[in-house]
C-alpha positions, 0 to 999 in steps of 0.5 A, a space after each residue: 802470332 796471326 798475320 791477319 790484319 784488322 783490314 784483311 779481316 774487315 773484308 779487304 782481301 783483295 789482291 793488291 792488300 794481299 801484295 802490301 801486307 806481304 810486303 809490310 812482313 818482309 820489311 819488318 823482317 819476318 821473312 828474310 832474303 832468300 826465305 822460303 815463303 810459307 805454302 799457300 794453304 799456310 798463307 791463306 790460312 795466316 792471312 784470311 784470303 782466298 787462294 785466288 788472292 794470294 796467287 794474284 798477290 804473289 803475281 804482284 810481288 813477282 813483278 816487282 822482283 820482290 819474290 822469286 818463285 820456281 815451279 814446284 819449289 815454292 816462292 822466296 824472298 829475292 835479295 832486296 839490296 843487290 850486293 851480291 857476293 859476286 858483284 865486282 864491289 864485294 870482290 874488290 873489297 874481299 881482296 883488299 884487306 885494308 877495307 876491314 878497318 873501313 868496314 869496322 867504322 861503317 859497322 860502329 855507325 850502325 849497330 851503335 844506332 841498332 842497339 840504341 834503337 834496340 834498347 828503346 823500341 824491343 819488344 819482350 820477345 825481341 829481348 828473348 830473342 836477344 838472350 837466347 842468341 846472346 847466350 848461344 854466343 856465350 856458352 859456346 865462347 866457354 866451352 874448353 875444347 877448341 873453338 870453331 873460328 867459323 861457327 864462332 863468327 857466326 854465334 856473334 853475327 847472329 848475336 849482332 843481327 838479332 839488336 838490329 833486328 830488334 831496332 824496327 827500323 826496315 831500312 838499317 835492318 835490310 842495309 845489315 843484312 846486305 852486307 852479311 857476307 862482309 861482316 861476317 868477315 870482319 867477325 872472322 878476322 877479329 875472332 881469328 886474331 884476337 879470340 886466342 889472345 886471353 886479353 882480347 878475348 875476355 874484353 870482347 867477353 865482357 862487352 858482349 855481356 854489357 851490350 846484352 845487358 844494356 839493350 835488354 834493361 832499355 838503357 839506349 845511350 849506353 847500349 850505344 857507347 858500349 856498341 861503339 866501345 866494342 867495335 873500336 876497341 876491336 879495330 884498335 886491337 886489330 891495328 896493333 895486331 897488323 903492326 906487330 906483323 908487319 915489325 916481324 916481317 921487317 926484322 926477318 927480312 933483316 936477317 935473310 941473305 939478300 
């Protein structure tokens, strides 16, 4: 797919359009936080502009701390929503577990709206991108050897992302992306717990192939309601797996000599 575009083409090359349709490819998510941008010959060539424009275009974006670029490391796109893994936020939720249930409602609100937005507005290859990581997700979930947690936690993320993706909405897209390393853990604490329970696990199954199906056929509402479903369905099963432990540690302390 050529980046150029009928403007750049028609001979609006300058620096500035250099700029904002960098910015335009970053915002649809072609190139994503902390991507490495392609070289300049490989830009000039995709966009159809001088290298003098390109550089004068990065120059722009570099003021805006849009890119980030390292002498003889290339340019990659700077994290646009500054929820880094090390800011205070990100420590006070990581170590208050209790934030996992209000994570699982932010997360229903919005993937519910992504697969929705998904099933409306996906293109043919946002739906093969869809499949492909829906089917990476459930391949490696029937595998009889043992499971990753890990590397199962990320199949599912990713398989989440690639709806979001596919919704085309920059601000929702980029709000996920902000909060990856916090989903991931709520994808980690409802594999963790939950995938080697056969009940939970084959639920979990079925809802992912639903929601595949769903946004894939175009059906937005039920795309939405399965989302939901999921999502509640795994803050409900998480609830009682909290309570359950918490029985247990009550009759131990019963029994223990004080």
């Amino acid at each position: 797919m050529a980046f150029a575009s009928d403007d750049v083409s028609m001979g609006r090359r300058t620096p500035e359009h250099v700029a904002a349709k960098l910015e335009e490819l970053i915002l649809d998510g072609v190139f994503r936080p902390g991507q490495l941008l392609p070289s300049e010959r490989r830009l000039c060539e995709r966009l159809g502009v001088s290298r003098a424009s390109l550089r004068e275009g990065l120059r722009i974006l570099r003021s805006k701390a849009i890119i980030n670029t390292r002498q003889g490391h290339g340019s990659t796109v700077a994290s646009l929503l500054p929820m880094h893994q090390q800011s205070p936020l990100m420590h006070l939720f990581k170590d208050h577990p209790r934030t996992l249930f209000d994570l699982l409602e932010v997360r229903a609100l919005l993937e519910g709206e992504s697969a929705y937005l998904a099933a409306r507005r996906g293109t043919a290859m946002d739906r093969v991108l869809i499949t492909r990581r829906y089917r990476e997700l459930a391949e490696y979930a029937a595998r009889p050897e043992a499971i990753d947690v890990e590397q199962l936690a990320r199949l599912d993320h990713a398989f989440h992302l690639a709806i979001s993706q596919a919704s085309h909405n920059p601000v929702l897209v980029h709000t996920l992306q902000s909060l990856t390393d916090l989903l991931l853990s709520s994808v980690f604490a409802s594999v963790k717990h939950l995938y080697h329970r056969p009940g939970p696990r084959e639920m979990i199954n079925q809802q992912h192939a639903r929601l595949h199906d769903m946004v894939i056929s175009g059906d937005a509402e039920q795309a939405r309601r399965i989302a939901l479903e999921h999502l509640t369905s795994i803050s409900e099963l998480l609830r009682e797996v909290e309570a359950e432990h918490d029985r247990l540690e009550r009759s131990a302390m019963r029994l223990e000599q004080w």
